[in-house]
N, C-alpha and C positions, 0 to 999 in steps of 0.2 A: 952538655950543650943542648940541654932536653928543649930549650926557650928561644932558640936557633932557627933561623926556616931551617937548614938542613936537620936538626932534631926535630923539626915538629913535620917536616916531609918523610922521614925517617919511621915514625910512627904512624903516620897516616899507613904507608905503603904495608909495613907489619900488621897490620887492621886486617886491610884487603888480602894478602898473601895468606892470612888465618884462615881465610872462609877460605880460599881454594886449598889448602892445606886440607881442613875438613873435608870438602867434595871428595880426594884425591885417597883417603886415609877411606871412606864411606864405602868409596866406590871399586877400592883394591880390596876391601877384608869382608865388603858384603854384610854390614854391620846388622842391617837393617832397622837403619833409622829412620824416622818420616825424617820429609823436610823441615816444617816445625821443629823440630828439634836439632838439626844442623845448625837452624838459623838461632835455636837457644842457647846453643854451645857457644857459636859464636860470639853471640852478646854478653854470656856472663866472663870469656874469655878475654873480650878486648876491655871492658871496664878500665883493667887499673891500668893499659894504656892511654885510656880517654883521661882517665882522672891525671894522668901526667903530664897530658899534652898541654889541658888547659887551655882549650882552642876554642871559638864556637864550632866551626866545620866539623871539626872532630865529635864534641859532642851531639852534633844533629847527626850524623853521622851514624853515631850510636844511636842515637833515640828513632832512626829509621829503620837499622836491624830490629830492636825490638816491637817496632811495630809489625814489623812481617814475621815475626818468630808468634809472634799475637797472634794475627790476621790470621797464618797458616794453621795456627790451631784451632780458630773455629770455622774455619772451611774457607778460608780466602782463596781462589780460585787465581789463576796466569790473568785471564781475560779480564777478572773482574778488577784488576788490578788499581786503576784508577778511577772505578764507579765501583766500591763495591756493597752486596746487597747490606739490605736494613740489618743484619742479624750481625753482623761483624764493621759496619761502622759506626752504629753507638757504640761498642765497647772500646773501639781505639778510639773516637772522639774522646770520650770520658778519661781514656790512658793519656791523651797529649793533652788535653786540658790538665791532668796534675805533674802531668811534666811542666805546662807550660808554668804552672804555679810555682811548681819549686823550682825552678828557673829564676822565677822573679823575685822571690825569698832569696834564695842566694846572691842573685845581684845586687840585691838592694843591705843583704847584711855585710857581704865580703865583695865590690866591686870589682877588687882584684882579680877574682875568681872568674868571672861569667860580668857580660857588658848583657845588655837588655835587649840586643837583635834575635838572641836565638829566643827568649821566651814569648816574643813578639809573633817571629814565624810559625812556632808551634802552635800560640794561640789561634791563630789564621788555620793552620792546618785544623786543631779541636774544630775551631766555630764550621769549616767547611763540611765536618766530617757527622756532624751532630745536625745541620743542615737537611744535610741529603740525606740521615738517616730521617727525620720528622718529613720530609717529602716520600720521600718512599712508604712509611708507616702511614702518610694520609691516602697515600691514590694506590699503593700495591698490595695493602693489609687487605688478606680475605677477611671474607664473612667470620670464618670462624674464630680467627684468631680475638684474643679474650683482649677485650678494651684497652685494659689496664695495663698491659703493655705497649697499645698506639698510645695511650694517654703517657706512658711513662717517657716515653722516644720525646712526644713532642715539647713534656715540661721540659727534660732534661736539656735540649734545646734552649727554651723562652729562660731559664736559667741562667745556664752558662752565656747568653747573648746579652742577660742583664749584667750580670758581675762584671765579662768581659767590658762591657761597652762602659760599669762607673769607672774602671778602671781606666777604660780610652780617652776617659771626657779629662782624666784628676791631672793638675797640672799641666804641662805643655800637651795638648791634644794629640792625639794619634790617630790623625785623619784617615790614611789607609785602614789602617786594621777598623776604623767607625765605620770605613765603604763595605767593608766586608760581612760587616755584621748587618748592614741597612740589606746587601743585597740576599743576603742567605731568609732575610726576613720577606723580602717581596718572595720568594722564592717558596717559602713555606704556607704565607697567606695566598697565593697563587692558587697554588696547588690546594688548600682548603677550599677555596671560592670556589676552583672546578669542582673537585667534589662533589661540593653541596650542589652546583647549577647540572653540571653535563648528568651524574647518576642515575637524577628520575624525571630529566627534560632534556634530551639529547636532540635539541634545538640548535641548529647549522648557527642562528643567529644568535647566539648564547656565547658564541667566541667570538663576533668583536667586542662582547661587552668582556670577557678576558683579554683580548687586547684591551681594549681602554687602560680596564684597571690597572694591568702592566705599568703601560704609559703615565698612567697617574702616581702611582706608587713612587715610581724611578722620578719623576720630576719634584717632590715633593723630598725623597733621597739628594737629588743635588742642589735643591736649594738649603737643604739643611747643611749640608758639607759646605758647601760655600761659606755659609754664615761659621761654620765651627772655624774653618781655615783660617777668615778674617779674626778671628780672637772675639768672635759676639755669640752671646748663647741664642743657641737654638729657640 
């Protein structure tokens, strides 16, 4: 009755129950495992419950351990947990962007399988995560660090915010995840604009013309959603 809420809560709970299993097995024999690697165990372990459950919950579920089995191994930090730095959110951007993909390859070949919400939320997650990495590579990159890795953060960004977005406009619109994508854009040209103004003119009056811009960006953001919502091209 794997297709059952009791089956499909039945497996959820054996998911959770797993990782403290781990903790509990780690923490009596002194294994000496990083965390990264609890949290890898766990992830290859619950797989072919996920794959049975056939849930979306279950699957974001999963695809959230393995982001922290990720994250943990290139130094994601407790604190940094929900901002974290440039160096480990392009690589999980880039990780949930082809989840979000094969998410949507799947739904779209075997509907049965997988419905279109969870590839939806991953992409939202990628676009946010690729985001904040292209603001941080513009305003937190030292001097020394060599171009072509600010350069590669920010393509990889203007990228994925392209594909995502033909994809948002193709057939019935997908007005949230386009807000998402408008506002991670104000957010990264933001953060360019200071750059270039505040670095070598740190002029008090230099930030309301960053506010303006702000303001202009984001009005020009909901007059375009509006029009996409009504069913009129942009």
């Amino acid at each position: 009755g794997i297709a059952r809420p009791a089956g499909q809560a039945a497996l959820a709970l054996a998911t959770v129950l797993l990782g403290g299993l781990l903790a509990v097995v780690g923490q009596t024999y002194q294994t000496g495992a990083d965390t990264w690697e609890l949290f890898a165990l766990w992830t290859a372990l619950a797989l072919p419950w996920t794959l049975a459950a056939r849930n979306t919950a279950q699957w974001l579920g999963w695809a959230l351990l393995l982001d922290l089995a990720v994250g943990l191994r290139l130094g994601l930090r407790t604190a940094d947990l929900w901002l974290p730095e440039a160096g480990v959110a392009l690589p999980l951007g880039l990780l949930d962007l082809v989840l979000a993909a094969a998410w949507a390859a799947v739904a779209r070949w075997r509907p049965d399988l997988a419905g279109t919400l969870g590839a939806r939320l991953l992409a939202v997650v990628a676009i946010g995560l690729l985001s904040w990495s292209a603001m941080l590579h513009i305003v937190e990159a030292p001097r020394e660090m060599p171009f072509a890795i600010r350069a590669f953060a920010v393509t990889a960004w203007a990228a994925a915010t392209l594909a995502v977005g033909a994809v948002a406009l193709r057939g019935r619109r997908d007005v949230p995840l386009l807000a998402m994508l408008m506002l991670g854009a104000i957010g990264v040209v933001t953060c360019a604009l200071g750059k270039a103004l505040l670095d070598d003119h740190p002029w008090s009056g230099l930030y309301l013309v960053m506010g303006l811009a702000v303001m202009v960006q984001a009005t020009l953001a909901v007059v375009v959603l509006r029009r996409l919502a009504r069913g009129v091209d942009a």
